[in-house]
Backbone as numpy.savetxt, mean C-alpha at the origin, in Angstrom:
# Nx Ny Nz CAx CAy CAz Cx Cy Cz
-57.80 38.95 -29.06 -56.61 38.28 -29.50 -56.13 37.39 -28.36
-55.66 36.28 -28.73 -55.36 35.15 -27.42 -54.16 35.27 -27.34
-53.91 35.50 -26.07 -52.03 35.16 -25.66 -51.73 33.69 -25.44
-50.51 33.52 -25.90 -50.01 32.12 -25.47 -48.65 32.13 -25.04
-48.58 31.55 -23.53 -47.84 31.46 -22.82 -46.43 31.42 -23.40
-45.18 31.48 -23.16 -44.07 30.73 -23.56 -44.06 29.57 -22.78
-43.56 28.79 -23.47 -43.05 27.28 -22.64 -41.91 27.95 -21.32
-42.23 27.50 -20.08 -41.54 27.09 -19.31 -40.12 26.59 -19.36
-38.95 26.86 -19.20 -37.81 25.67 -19.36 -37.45 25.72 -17.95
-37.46 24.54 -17.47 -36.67 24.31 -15.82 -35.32 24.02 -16.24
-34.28 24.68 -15.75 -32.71 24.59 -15.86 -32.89 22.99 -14.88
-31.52 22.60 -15.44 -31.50 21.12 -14.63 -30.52 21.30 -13.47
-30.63 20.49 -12.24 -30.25 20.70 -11.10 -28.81 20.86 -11.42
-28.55 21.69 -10.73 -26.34 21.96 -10.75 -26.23 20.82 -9.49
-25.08 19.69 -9.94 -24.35 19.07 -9.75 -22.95 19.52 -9.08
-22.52 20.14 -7.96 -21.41 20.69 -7.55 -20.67 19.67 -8.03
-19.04 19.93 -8.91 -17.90 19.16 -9.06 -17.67 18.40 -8.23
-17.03 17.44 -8.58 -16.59 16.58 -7.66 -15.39 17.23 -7.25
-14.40 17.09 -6.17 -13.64 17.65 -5.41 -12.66 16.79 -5.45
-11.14 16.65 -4.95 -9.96 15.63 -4.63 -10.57 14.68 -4.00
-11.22 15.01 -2.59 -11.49 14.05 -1.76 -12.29 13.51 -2.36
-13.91 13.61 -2.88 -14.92 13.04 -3.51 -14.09 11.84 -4.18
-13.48 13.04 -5.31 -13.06 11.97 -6.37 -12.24 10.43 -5.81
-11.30 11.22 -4.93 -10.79 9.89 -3.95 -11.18 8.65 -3.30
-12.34 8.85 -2.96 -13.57 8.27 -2.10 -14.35 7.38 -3.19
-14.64 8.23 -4.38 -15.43 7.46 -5.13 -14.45 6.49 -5.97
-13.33 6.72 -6.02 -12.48 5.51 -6.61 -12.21 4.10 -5.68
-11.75 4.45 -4.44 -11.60 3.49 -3.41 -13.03 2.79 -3.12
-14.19 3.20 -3.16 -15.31 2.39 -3.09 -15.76 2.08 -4.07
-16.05 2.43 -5.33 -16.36 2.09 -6.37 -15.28 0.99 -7.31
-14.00 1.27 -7.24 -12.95 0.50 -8.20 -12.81 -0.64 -7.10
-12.79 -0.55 -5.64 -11.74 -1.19 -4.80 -13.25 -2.20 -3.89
-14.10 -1.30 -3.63 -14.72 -1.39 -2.50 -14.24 -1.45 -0.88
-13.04 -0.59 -1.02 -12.65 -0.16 0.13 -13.06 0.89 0.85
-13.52 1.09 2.08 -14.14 2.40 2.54 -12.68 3.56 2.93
-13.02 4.69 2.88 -11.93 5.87 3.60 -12.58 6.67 4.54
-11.78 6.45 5.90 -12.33 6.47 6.87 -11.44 8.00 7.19
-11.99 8.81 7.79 -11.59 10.07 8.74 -10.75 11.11 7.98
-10.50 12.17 7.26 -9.82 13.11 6.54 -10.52 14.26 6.15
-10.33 15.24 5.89 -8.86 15.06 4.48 -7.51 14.87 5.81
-6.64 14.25 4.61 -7.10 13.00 4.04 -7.48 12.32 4.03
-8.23 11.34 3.16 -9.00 9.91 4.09 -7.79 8.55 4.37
-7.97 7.82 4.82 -6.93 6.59 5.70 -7.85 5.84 5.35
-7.20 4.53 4.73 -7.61 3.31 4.99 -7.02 2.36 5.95
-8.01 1.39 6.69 -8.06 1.10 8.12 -7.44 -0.71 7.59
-6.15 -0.89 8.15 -5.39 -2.30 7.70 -5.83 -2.81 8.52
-5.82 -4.71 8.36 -6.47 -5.62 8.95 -7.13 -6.60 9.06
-8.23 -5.78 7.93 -9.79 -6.17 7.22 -9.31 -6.69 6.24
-9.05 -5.88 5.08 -8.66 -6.44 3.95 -7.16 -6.63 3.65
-6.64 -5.89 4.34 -4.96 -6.29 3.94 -4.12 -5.72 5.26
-3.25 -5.94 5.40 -2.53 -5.56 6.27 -0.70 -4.73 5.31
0.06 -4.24 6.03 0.94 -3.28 5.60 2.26 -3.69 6.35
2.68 -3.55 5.23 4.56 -4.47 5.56 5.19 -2.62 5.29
6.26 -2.00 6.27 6.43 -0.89 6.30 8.00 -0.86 5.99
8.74 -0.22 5.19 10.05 -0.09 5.46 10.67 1.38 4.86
12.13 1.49 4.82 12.52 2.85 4.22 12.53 2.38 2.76
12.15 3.90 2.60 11.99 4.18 0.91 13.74 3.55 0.12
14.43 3.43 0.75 16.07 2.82 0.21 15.76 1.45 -0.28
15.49 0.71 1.13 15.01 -0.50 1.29 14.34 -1.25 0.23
13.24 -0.27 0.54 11.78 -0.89 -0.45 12.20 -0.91 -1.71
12.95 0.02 -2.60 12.99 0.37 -3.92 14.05 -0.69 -4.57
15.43 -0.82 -3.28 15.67 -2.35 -4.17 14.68 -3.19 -3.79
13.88 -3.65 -2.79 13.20 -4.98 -2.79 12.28 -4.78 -3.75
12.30 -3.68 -4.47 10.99 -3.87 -6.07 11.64 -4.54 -7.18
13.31 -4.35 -6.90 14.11 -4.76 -8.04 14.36 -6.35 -8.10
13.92 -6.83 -6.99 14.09 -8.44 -6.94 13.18 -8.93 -7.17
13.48 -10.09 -7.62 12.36 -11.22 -8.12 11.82 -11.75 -6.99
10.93 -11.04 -6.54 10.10 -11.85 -5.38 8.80 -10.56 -5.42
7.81 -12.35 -5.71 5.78 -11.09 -5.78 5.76 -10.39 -4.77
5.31 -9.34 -4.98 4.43 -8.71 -4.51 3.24 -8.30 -4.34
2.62 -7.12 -3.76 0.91 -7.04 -4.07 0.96 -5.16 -4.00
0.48 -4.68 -4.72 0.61 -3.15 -4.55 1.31 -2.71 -3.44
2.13 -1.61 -3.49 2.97 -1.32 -3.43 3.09 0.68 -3.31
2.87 1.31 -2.10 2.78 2.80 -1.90 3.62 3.07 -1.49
4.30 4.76 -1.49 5.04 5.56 -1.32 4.31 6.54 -0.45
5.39 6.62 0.73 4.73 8.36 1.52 5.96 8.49 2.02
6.34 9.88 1.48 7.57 10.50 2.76 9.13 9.61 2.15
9.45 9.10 3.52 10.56 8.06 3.02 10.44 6.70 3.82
8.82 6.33 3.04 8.61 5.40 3.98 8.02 4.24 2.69
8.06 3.21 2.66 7.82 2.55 1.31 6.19 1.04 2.07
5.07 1.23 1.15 4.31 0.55 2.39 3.81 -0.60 1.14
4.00 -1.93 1.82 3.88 -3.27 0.68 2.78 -3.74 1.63
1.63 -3.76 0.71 0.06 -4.43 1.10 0.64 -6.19 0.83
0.21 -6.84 1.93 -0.23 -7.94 2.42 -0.97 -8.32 2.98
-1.84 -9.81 3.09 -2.77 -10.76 3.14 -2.98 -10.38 4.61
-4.14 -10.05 5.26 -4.87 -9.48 6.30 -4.60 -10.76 7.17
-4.21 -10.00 8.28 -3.06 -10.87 9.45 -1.89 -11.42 9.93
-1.51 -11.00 8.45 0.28 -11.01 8.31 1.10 -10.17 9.11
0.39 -9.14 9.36 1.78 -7.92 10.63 1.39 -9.38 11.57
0.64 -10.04 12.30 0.95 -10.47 13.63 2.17 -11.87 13.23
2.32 -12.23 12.52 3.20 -13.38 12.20 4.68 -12.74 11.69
4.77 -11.37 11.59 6.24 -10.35 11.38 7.34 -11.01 12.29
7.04 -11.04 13.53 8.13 -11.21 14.43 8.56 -12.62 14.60
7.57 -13.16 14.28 7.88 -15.32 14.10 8.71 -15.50 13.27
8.02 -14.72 12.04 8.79 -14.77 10.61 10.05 -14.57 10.54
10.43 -13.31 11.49 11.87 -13.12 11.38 12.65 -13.57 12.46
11.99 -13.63 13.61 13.07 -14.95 14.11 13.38 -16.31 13.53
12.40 -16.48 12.71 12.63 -18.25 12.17 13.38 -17.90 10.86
13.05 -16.45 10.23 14.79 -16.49 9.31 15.53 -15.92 9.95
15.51 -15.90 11.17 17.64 -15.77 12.12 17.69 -14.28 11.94
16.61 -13.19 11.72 16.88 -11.71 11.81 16.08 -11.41 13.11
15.88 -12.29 13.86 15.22 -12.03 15.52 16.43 -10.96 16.27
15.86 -9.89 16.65 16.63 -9.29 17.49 17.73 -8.20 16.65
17.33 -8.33 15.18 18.83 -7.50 14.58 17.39 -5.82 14.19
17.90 -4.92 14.50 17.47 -3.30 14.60 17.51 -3.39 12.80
16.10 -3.56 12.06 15.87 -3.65 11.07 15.25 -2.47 10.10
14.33 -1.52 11.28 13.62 -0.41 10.71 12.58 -1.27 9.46
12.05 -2.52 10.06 10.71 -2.67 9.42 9.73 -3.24 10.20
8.33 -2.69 10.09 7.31 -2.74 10.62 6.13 -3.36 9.55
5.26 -3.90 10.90 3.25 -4.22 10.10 2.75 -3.65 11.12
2.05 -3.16 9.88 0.81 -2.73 10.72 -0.63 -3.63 10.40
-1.29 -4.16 11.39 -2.51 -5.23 10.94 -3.59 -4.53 11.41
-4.61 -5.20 12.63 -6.02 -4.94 12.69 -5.63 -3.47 13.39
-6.19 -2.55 13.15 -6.20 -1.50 14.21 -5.64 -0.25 13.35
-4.44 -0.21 12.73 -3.67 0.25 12.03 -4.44 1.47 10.98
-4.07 1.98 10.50 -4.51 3.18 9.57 -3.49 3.96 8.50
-3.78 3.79 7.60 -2.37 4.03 6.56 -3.33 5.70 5.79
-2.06 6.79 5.39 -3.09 7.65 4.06 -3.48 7.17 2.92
-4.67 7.29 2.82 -5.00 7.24 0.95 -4.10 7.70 0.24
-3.08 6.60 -0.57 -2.62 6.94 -2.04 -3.46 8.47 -2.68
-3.34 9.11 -3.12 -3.78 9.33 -4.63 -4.35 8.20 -5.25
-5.24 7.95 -6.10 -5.57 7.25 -6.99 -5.00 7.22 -8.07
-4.32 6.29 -8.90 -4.04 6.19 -10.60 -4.57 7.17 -11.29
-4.15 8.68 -11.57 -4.70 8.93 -13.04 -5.22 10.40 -11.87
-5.34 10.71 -11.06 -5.95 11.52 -9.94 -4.96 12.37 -10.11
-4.91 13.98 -9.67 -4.36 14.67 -9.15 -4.14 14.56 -7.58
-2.47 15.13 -7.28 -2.81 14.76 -5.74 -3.54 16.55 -5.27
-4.00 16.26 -4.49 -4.66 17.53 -3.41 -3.56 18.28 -3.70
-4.44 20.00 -3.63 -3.22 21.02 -3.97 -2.90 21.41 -2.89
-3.56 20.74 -1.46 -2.67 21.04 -0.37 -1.76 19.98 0.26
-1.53 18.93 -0.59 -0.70 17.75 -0.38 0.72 18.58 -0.20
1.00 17.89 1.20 2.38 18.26 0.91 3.12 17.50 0.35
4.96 18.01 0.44 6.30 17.07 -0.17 5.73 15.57 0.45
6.48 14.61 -0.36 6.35 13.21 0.47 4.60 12.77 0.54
3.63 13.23 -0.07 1.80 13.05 -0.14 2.09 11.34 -0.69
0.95 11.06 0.04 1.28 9.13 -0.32 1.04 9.24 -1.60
1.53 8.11 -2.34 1.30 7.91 -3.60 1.24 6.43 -4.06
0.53 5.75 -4.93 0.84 4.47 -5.37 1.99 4.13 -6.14
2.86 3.73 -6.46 3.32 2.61 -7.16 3.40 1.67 -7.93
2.87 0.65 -7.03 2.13 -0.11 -7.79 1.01 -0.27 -7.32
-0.01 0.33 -7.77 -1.83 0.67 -7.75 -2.51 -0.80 -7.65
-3.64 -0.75 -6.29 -4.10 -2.31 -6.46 -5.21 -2.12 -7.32
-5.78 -3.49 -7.73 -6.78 -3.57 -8.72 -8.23 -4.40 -7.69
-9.33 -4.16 -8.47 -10.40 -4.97 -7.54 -9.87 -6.49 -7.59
-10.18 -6.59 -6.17 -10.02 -8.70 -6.37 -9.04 -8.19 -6.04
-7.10 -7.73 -5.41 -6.33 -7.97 -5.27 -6.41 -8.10 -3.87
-6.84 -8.42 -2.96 -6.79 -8.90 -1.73 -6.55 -10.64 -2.10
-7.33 -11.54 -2.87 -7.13 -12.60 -3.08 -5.33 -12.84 -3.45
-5.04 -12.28 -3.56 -3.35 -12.14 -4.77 -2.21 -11.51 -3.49
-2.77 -11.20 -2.36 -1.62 -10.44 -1.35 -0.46 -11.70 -1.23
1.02 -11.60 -0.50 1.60 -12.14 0.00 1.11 -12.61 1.16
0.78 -13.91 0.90 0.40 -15.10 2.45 1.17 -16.13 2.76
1.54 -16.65 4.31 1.86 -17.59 4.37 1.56 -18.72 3.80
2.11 -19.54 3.25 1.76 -20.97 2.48 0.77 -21.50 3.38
0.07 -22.48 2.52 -0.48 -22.92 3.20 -0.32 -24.30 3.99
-0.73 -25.14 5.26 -0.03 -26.61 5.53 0.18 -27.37 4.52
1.23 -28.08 4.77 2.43 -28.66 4.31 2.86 -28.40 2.69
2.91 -26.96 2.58 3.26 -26.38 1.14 4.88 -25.61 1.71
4.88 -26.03 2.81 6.50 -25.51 3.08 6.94 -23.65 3.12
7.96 -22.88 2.87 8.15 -22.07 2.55 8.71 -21.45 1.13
7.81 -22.60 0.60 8.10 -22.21 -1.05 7.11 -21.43 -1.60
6.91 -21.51 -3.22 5.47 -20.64 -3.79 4.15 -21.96 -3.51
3.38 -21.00 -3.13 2.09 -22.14 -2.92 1.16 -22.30 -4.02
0.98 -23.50 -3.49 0.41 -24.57 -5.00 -0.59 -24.08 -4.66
-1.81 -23.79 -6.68 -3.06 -23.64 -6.31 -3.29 -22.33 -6.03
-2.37 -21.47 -5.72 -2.36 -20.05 -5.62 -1.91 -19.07 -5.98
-2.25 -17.88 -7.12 -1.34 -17.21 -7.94 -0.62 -16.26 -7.21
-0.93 -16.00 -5.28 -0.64 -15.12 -4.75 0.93 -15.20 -4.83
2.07 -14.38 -3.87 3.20 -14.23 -3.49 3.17 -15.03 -2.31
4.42 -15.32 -2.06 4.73 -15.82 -0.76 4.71 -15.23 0.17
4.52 -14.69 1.71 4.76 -13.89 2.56 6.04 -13.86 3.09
6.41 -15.00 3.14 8.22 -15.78 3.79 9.04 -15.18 2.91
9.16 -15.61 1.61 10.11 -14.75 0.86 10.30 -13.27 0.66
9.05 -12.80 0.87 9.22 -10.99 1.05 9.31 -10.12 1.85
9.36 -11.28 3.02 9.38 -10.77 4.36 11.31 -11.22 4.49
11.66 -12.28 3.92 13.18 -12.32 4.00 13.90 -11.43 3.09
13.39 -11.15 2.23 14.08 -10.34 0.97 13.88 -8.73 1.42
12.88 -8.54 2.10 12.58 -7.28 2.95 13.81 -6.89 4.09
13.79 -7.86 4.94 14.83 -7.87 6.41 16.18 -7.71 5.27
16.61 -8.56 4.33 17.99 -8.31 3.65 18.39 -7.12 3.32
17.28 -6.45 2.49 17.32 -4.79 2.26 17.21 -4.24 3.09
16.45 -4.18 4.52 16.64 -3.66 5.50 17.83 -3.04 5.88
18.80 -4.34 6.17 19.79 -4.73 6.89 21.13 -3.75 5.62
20.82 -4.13 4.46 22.01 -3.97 4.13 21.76 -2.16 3.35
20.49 -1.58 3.30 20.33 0.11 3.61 20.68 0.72 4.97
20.70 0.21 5.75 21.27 0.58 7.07 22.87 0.30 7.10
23.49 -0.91 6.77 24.86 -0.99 6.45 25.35 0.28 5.44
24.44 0.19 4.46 25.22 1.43 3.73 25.09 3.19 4.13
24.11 3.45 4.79 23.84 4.61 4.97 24.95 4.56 6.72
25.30 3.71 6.78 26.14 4.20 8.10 27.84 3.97 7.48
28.05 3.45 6.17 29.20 3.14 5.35 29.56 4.32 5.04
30.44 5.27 4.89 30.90 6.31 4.36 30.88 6.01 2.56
30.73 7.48 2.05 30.67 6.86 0.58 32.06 6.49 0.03
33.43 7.12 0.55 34.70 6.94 0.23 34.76 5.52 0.34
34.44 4.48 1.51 34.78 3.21 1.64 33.94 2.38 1.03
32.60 2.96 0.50 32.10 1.68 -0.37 32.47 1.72 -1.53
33.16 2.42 -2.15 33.80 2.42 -4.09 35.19 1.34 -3.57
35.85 1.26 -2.36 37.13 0.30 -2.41 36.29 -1.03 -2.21
């Protein structure tokens, strides 16, 4: 009588889950083509592709309420961080002396080449279950191609208006509309609340 074997079945290779960080990593290079450099958490390295306009979370949240572009737009802590056109922190301090806020204690910063910000969360991501209070978060989430679209200085002789030819934001206007909120979240948080209702 002849025996016949059973068929063989090879189970198919296990795939370990993807993880927070994975998943993190594979969104920023795959959606963005941005790399994340050093973590948990991972940091993306400003400079290259964008640079980071920094202010308080007070600040920032009216300057979302005004009519002036922006370019994505993150949350960490109580710190509010507006992506701009790579090389813009070094033109911060020109900028605001030439709008007349040279020298006034503003509590806003760039950070450009060198710099290192946390990875957002991604859109649609869970944050890490060891994220703490204040874990960065997006806002307003960038899209691929939004480096072309950051807030830049105009270009020669387009003035400090919106620049022709370019769907981006201005850098001048959000960098003045920035220093205003600055200036006037610091006026209020040193205002007692009794004297600002008179």
């Amino acid at each position: 009588m002849a025996v016949t074997a059973a068929p063989v079945t090879v189970p198919l290779p296990r795939v370990a889950p993807e993880g927070p960080e994975e998943s993190y990593v594979s969104w920023y290079e795959r959606e963005l083509g941005w790399s994340l450099v050093g973590g948990p958490p991972g940091q993306l390295v400003t400079g290259t592709r964008f640079d980071v306009l920094e202010l308080p979370c007070d600040a920032g949240g009216q300057l979302l309420r005004r009519p002036v572009g922006t370019g994505p737009v993150a949350l960490m802590g109580r710190r509010m961080r507006f992506l701009v056109a790579a090389g813009s922190a070094e033109e911060l301090d020109g900028l605001l002396d030439w709008l007349e806020w040279g020298g006034v204690a503003l509590d806003l910063a760039a950070l450009g080449a060198g710099g290192r910000i946390t990875a957002p969360a991604p859109p649609g991501h869970p944050l890490r279950e060891e994220s703490p209070r204040g874990a960065a978060v997006w806002l307003r989430p960038p899209e691929q191609g939004c480096e072309a679209l950051l807030p830049a200085l105009p270009g020669p002789g387009q003035g400090a208006g919106p620049r022709q030819g370019s769907a981006g934001p201005d850098l001048v206007r959000l960098v003045a509309a920035a220093a205003t909120e600055c200036h006037r979240a610091r006026l209020r948080r040193r205002t007692p609340p009794t004297e600002r209702r008179g």
